[in-house]
N, C-alpha and C positions, 0 to 999 in steps of 0.2 A: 552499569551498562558496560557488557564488553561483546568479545569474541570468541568462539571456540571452534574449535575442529579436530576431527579424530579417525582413524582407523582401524579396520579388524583385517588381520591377514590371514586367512585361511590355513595357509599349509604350516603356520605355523614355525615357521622353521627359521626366520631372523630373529638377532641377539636384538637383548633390550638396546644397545648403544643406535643399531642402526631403525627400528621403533620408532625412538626416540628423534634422531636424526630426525627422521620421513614428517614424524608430527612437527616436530619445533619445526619446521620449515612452512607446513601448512600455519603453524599461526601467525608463523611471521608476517603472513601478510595480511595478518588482520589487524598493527600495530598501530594504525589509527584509529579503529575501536576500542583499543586499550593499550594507551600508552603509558600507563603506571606501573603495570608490572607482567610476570610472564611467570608462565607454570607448565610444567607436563608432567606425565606419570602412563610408566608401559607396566602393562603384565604378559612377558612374553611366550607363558605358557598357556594363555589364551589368546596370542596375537594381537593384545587390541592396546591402542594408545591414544591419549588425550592429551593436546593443548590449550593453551587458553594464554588471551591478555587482558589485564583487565584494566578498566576506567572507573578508578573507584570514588563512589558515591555516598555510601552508606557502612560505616565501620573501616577507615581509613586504616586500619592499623594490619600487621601480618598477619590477624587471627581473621581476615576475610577473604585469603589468598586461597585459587583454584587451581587445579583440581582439591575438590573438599573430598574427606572420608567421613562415612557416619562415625557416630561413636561407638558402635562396634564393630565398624571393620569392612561392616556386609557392603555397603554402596557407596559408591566413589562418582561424583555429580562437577559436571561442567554449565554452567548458566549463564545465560544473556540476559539482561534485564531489571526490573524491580517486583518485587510482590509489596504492595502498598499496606494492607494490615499485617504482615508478618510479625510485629510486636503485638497483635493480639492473637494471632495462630502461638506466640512464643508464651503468651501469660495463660491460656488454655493448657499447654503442653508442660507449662512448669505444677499448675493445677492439679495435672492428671498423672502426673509422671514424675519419677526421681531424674528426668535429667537436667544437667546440669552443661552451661553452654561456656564456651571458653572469649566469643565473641558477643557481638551486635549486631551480626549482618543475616540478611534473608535467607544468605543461601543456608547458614548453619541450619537456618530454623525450617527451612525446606525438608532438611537432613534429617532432621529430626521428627517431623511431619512424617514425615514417609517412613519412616521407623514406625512409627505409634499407626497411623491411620493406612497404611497404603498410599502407592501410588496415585491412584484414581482419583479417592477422597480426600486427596491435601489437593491435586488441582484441581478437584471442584468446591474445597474452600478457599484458596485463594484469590485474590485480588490483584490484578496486575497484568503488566505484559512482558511474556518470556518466550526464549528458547532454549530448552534444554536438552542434556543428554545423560543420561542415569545408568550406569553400569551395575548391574546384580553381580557379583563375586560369587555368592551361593548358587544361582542357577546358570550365570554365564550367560545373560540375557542383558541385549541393550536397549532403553527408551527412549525413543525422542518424541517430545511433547512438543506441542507449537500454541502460544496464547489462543482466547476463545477469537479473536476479530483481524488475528493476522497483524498484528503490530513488531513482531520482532520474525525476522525471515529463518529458515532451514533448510537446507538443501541434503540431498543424498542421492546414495549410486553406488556404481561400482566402478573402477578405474582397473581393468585389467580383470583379474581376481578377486581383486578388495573392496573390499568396502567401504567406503567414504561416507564422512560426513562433515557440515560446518555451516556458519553465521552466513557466510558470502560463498560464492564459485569462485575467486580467486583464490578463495586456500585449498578448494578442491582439484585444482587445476596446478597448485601445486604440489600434488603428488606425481611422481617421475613415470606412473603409467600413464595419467588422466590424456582421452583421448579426448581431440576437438573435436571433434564431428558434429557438425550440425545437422539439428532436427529439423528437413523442412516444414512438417507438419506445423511445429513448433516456429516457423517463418511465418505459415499461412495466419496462423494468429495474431503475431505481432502485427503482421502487415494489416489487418485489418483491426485490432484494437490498438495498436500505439505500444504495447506490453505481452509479455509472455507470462499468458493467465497461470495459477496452479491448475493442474498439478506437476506441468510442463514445465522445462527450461529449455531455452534454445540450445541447449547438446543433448545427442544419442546418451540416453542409458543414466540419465540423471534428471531427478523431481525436486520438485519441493513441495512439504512438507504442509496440505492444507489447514485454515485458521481451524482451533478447537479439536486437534487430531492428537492421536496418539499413533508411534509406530515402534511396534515389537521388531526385535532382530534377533533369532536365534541363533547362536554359535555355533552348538554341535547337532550334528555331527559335522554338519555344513551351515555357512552363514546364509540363511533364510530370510531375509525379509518378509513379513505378512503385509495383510492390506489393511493403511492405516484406520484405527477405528477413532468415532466420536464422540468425544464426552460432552459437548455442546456446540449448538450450532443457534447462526440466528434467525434462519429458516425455523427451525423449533419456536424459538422465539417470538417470531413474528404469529405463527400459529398458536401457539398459547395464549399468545395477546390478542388475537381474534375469537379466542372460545372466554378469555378474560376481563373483556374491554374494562376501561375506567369509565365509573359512572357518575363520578361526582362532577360537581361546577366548575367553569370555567377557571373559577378563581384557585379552586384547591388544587385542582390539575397543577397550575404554575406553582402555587406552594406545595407541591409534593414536588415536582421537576427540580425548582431551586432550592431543594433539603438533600436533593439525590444528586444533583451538580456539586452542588456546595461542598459536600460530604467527601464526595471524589476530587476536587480544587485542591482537598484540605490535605487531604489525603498524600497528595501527589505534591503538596507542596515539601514534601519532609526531603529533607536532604542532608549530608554534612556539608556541604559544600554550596556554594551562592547560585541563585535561580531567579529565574526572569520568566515575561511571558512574551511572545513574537504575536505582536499586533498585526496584524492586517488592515484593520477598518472596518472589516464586516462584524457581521451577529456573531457570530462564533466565535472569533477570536475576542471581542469586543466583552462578550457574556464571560468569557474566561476570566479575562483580565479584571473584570471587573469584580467577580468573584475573589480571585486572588489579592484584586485591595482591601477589601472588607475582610479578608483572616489574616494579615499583614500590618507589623505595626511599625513600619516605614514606608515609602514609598517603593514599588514594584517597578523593576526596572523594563522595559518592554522594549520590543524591538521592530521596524519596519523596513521593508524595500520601497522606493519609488523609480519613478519611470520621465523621463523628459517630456513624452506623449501624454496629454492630458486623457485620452480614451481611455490609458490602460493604468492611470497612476492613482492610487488609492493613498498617497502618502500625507496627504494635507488631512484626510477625514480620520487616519489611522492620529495624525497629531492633536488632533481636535479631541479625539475620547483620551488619549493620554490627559491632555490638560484637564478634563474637567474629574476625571478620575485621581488625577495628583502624581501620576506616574513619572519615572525618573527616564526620558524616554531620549532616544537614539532612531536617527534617520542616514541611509545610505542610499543612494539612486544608480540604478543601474543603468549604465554606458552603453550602448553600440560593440565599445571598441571590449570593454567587460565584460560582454558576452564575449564577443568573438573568441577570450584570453580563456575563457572556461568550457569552449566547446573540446577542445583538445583532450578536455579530464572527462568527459560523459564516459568514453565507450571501459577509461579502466575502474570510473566510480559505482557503475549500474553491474558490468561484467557480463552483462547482456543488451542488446537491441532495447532502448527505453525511450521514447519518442515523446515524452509530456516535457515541452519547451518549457514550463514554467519550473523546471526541475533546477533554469539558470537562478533566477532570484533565491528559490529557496535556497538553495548551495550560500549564496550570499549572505542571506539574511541568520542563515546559521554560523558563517563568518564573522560578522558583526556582529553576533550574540556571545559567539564563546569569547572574546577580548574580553567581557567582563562578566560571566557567570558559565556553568559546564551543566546546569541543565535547563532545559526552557518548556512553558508550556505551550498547548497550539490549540486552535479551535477544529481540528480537523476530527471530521465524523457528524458534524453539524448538520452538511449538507443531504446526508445519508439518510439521517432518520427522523430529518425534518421538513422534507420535501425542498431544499434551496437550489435546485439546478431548473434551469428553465422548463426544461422536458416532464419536469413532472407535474407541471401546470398545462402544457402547449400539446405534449404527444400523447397523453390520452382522448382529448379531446377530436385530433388528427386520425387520430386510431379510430374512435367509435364513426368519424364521417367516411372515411375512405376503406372503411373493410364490408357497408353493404357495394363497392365496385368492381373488388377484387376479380380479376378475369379466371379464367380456370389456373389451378395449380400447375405451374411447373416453368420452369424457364423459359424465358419469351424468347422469341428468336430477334435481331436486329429488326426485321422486316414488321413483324407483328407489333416491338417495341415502337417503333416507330407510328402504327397506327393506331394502337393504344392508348399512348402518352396524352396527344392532344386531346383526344377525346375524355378521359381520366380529369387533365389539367382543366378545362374548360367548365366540368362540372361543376369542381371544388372550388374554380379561382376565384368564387365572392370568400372565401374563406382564406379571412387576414392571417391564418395563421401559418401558410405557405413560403410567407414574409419572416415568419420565427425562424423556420426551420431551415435549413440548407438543403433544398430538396428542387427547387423551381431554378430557374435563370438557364433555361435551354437541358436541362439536365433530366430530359422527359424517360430515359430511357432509363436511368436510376428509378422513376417514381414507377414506371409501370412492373421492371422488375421488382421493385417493392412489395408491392400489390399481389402480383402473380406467388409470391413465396413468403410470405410474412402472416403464419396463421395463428398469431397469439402477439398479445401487447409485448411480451417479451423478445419476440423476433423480431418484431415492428423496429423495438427501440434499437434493437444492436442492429438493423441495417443503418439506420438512422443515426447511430452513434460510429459506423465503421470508416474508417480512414480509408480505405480501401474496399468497397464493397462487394467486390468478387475478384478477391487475392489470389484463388489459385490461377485464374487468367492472366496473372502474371510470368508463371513458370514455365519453362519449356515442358519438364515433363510434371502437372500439377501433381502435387498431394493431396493428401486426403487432410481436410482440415478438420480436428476432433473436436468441434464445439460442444456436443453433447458430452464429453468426458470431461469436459469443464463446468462450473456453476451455471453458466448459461442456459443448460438441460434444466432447469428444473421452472416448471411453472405452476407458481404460486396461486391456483385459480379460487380458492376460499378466501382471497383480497380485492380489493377495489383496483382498478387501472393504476391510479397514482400508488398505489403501496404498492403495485407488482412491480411498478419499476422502480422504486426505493429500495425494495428489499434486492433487485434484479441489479442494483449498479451498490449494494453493501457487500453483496457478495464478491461480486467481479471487480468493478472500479474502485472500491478501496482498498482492498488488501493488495491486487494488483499493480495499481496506480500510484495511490494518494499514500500511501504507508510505506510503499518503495520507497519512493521517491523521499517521502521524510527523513524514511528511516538512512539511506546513503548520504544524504548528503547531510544528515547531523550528524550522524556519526565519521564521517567521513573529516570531521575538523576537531573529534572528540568531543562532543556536544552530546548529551542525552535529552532527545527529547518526548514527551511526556501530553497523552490525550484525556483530559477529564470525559469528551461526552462518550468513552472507548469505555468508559468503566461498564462491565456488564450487566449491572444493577441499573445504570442507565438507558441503557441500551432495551430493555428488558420493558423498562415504564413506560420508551417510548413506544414501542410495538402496543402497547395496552391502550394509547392517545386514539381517539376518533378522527377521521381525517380531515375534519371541518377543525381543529384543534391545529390542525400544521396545513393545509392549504384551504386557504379564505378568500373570497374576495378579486381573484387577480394575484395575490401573495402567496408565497410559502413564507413558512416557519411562522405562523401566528403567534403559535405559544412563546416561540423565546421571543418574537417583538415584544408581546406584554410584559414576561420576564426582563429584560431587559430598560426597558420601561423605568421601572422600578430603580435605576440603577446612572439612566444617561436619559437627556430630554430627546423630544421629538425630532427631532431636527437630526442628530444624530445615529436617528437609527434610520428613517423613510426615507433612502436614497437607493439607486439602482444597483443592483448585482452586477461587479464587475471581475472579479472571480482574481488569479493570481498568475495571469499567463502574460505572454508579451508581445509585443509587436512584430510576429514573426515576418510577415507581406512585406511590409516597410522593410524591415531588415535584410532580408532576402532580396529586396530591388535593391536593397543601398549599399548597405557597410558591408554583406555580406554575400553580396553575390558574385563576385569575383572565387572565392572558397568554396560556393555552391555548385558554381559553374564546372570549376575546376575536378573537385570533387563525386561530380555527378560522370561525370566521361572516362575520368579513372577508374569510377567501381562499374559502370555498364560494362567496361573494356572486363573485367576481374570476374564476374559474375554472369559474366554470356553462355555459360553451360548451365547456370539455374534460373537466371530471369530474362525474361523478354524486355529487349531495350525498349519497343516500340509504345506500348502504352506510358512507360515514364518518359520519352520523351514527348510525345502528345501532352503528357500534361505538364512538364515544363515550357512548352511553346505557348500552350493553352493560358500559363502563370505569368508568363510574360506580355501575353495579348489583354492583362486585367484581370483574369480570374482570381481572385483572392481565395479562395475556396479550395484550389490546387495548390497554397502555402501548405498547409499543414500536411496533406499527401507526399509532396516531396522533402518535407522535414521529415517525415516517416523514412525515406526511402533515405536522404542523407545522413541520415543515425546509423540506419543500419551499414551503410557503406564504411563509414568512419570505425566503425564497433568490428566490423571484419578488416578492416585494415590495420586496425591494432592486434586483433587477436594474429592473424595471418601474417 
């Protein structure tokens, strides 16, 4: 697991020394990614430079050191990450071929891969999750590949003339053109998902890199970027798996699920260097770990956050599956005052606007992990492709009641909102599920714009999921917010309700979200960490499960209950979903709202030429009058204030 970052300079016309310069500075700030060692390599009659640090995991010795060359010369490769079978891509390629490897590590056998097979066809044999950048010396062509589910990040652009690229935006930002400029458009996202979805980053004239893509950059005559193409997707996926389905028993289902978990567990468990798993308490991490006892001939070390609030603290049930599993296990509770101490690091650890509070623990919890092992695994992806968020049980149901109400399309006016709402609310209100959602408690004018513009379960949900539900009303002069040029755009209408928004929040919320958010703050303490249900062979079986298979009863995730089953008693697994976030309301009234306060009057004062003060303050008056529901809106809004006051 490391970092890299690189350049192409058009004109061609700097000495390798200053190249070299530009890059070694871009990776330098990627040395918490890899703080073992450091590489660059310029060719400066093609303009282009590569650095890299690396966090080495796998072939500890100098023969795994990056930037790697093939063994002939032709390709010269910067990598992020693990390829989990590369020792059987390496015993095929010793099979088929005279060559002969001077290491043990992935990247050589990447090297070599690609030699033998092509580009194309070594990443759709591998296994693993990466990002990489692949230089042709013979054509003078660069590739950046990004895993199939979005696990390891990529960004690119241009900074002036050049071309950029790297692991993170802070090695892109430092190169000595890179302009700030923010993308509003790129505002109106975050403000309304908490994140800055791909293919966006919150600055002008720089992307990243979506999951399962491939992107060509042509050098001559001029550096060209195309548009990235895909070598897999899980939209494909999910559709294969609908023309596929599995049709055997209950029971074979979970015996084929934990041969194909297990498999990936085992897989991911290879390392030189010492590994754990980060408990939570829930199914997923719970399935992992328990997986990882049973191919473990010690105890597995595992690791948890808890919380002083008993609503939000899952630490007592995360200690209860360590003991009965035999794990070697570690507990740390996180503080009021330990938040407070780690909010100061969001805006340079994310390098963008990243609004998921529970981004404090995980940062912790991978704290507490690296003191005694450098890679961990996690149960994340669980939730994704096994129905475990509430919504995929509550808002299809909400969906199929309130879309025969829908009033004519188009934005309601206040006046109309107004006498819509009650009428709408009154319908539905024997329907307890008003009570799930955050949608009722005087807030009629959200429900009936709902209604008016939400013509697919997938609109339905991202209103219903938005932090902010009509963000460009924030702005003095609004943007145009590109939801369609994001995952968002697509609807999955050959699935049932609950898979369109499964597949609808695998696209969006986890490579967005959930895999940001891992992937910065474990690597952020040097930590590599590592998803079994991400394996795309996993991934894959689950799209193929019937959806009475993962939501039953009132439940998601049937199948890994039973799995699981097998593994921990009853007791331990039938307890309620409390997810891995924290007590922002509370906090916000208490330890931290002196900071918020303060905070909030400073950036309306900084930001009066792009945002209108007036609706954030309504909803702080509104946050202080009890609405709990305006916490998370103005955690959005104080991220981002904090994220521009570091950058600015």
């Amino acid at each position: 697991m490391c970092g890299f970052a690189g350049l192409i300079d058009p004109s061609r016309t700097r000495t390798a020394e200053a190249l070299g310069e530009f890059v070694d500075q871009m990776a330098g700030r990627l040395i918490h990614r890899g703080p073992d060692d450091r590489g660059t390599w310029v060719d400066p009659d093609a303009g282009i430079a590569l650095g890299f640090r690396r966090l080495a995991i796998v072939d500890l010795s100098p023969a795994g050191r990056q930037p790697m060359h093939s063994a002939s010369g032709r390709f010269v490769l910067v990598f992020n990450g693990e390829i989990y079978n590369h020792k059987e891509l390496r015993s095929e390629l010793v099979r088929t071929t005279a060559d002969r490897f001077r290491g043990h590590s992935d990247t050589e056998t990447l090297l070599a891969a690609i030699e033998h097979w092509g580009l194309e066809e070594t990443i759709r044999r591998a296994v693993g999750m990466f990002a990489l950048a692949l230089w042709d010396r013979s054509t003078r062509t660069l590739h950046l590949v990004r895993d199939r589910l979005g696990e390891k990040p990529l960004y690119y652009g241009f900074a002036a003339t050049g071309f950029v690229f790297g692991s993170e935006l802070k090695a892109l930002r430092a190169h000595p053109q890179f302009s700030n400029r923010l993308n509003p458009s790129s505002l109106a996202l975050y403000l309304r998902l908490g994140y800055v979805p791909e293919p966006f980053s919150i600055f002008e004239g720089i992307f990243k890199l979506p999951p399962g893509a491939i992107l060509r950059v042509a050098t001559a005559p001029d550096v060209r970027p195309g548009q990235p193409s895909v070598y897999w997707s899980i939209a494909a996926a999910a559709e294969q798996g609908s023309r596929d389905p599995f049709t055997g028993s209950e029971a074979e289902a979970i015996d084929e699920l934990e041969r194909r978990l297990g498999r990936a567990v085992a897989g991911q468990m290879v390392a030189d260097v010492a590994l754990g798993g980060l408990l939570s308490g829930g199914l997923d991490s719970s399935t992992v770990v328990a997986l990882m006892q049973s191919h473990a001939s010690r105890p597995v070390r595992t690791f948890t956050i808890g919380f002083n609030q008993p609503d939000f603290d899952e630490s007592q049930a995360a200690a209860a599956v360590a003991r009965h599993l035999g794990t070697e296990h570690a507990t740390l509770v996180l503080t009021p005052d330990a938040a407070r101490d780690l909010i100061p690091e969001l805006p340079e650890l994310f390098d963008e606007p990243f609004a998921d509070s529970s981004a404090l623990p995980t940062l912790l919890v991978a704290r507490l992990a690296r003191r005694s092992v450098t890679v961990g695994l996690s149960g994340d992806g669980g939730d994704e492709l096994f129905g475990g968020y509430p919504w995929h049980l509550a808002t299809p149901d909400l969906w199929h009641r309130l879309r025969y109400l829908r009033p004519p399309r188009g934005i309601l006016t206040r006046s109309q909102s107004a006498n819509a709402g009650p009428s709408v609310l009154r319908r539905v209100r024997a329907a307890p599920l008003l009570d799930r959602i955050p949608l009722a408690n005087g807030r009629l004018r959200r429900l009936a714009n709902l209604l008016a513009n939400a013509d697919s379960p997938e609109s339905f949900h991202l209103v219903l999921r938005s932090q902010w539900p009509e963000p460009v009303a924030l702005f003095t002069q609004p943007p145009i917010e590109p939801l369609d040029q994001t995952a968002w755009g697509l609807r999955a209408d050959w699935l049932d309700v609950s898979s369109r928004l499964m597949l609808a929040d695998s696209l969006t919320y986890l490579p967005g979200d959930i895999l940001t958010k891992v992937d910065r703050c474990s690597m952020r303490v040097g930590l590599e960490c590592r998803a079994p249900f991400l394996d795309h062979r996993v991934v894959e079986f689950a799209w193929r499960l019937p959806s009475p298979l993962k939501l039953s009863r009132g439940q998601g995730k049937r199948i890994l209950r039973r799995l699981l089953g097998r593994h921990l008693p009853a007791e331990l697994i039938d307890r309620p979903k409390r997810g891995f976030s924290i007590p922002i309301a509370a906090w916000l009234r208490g330890p931290l709202r002196s900071w918020a306060r303060s905070l909030l009057e400073t950036g309306l004062i900084s930001t009066q030429d792009l945002l209108r003060p007036e609706p954030i303050r309504r909803s702080w008056k509104q946050f202080e009058a009890g609405s709990d529901r305006e916490a998370e809106r103005l955690w959005c809004i104080l991220v981002f204030f904090a994220w521009q006051r570091a950058v600015h």
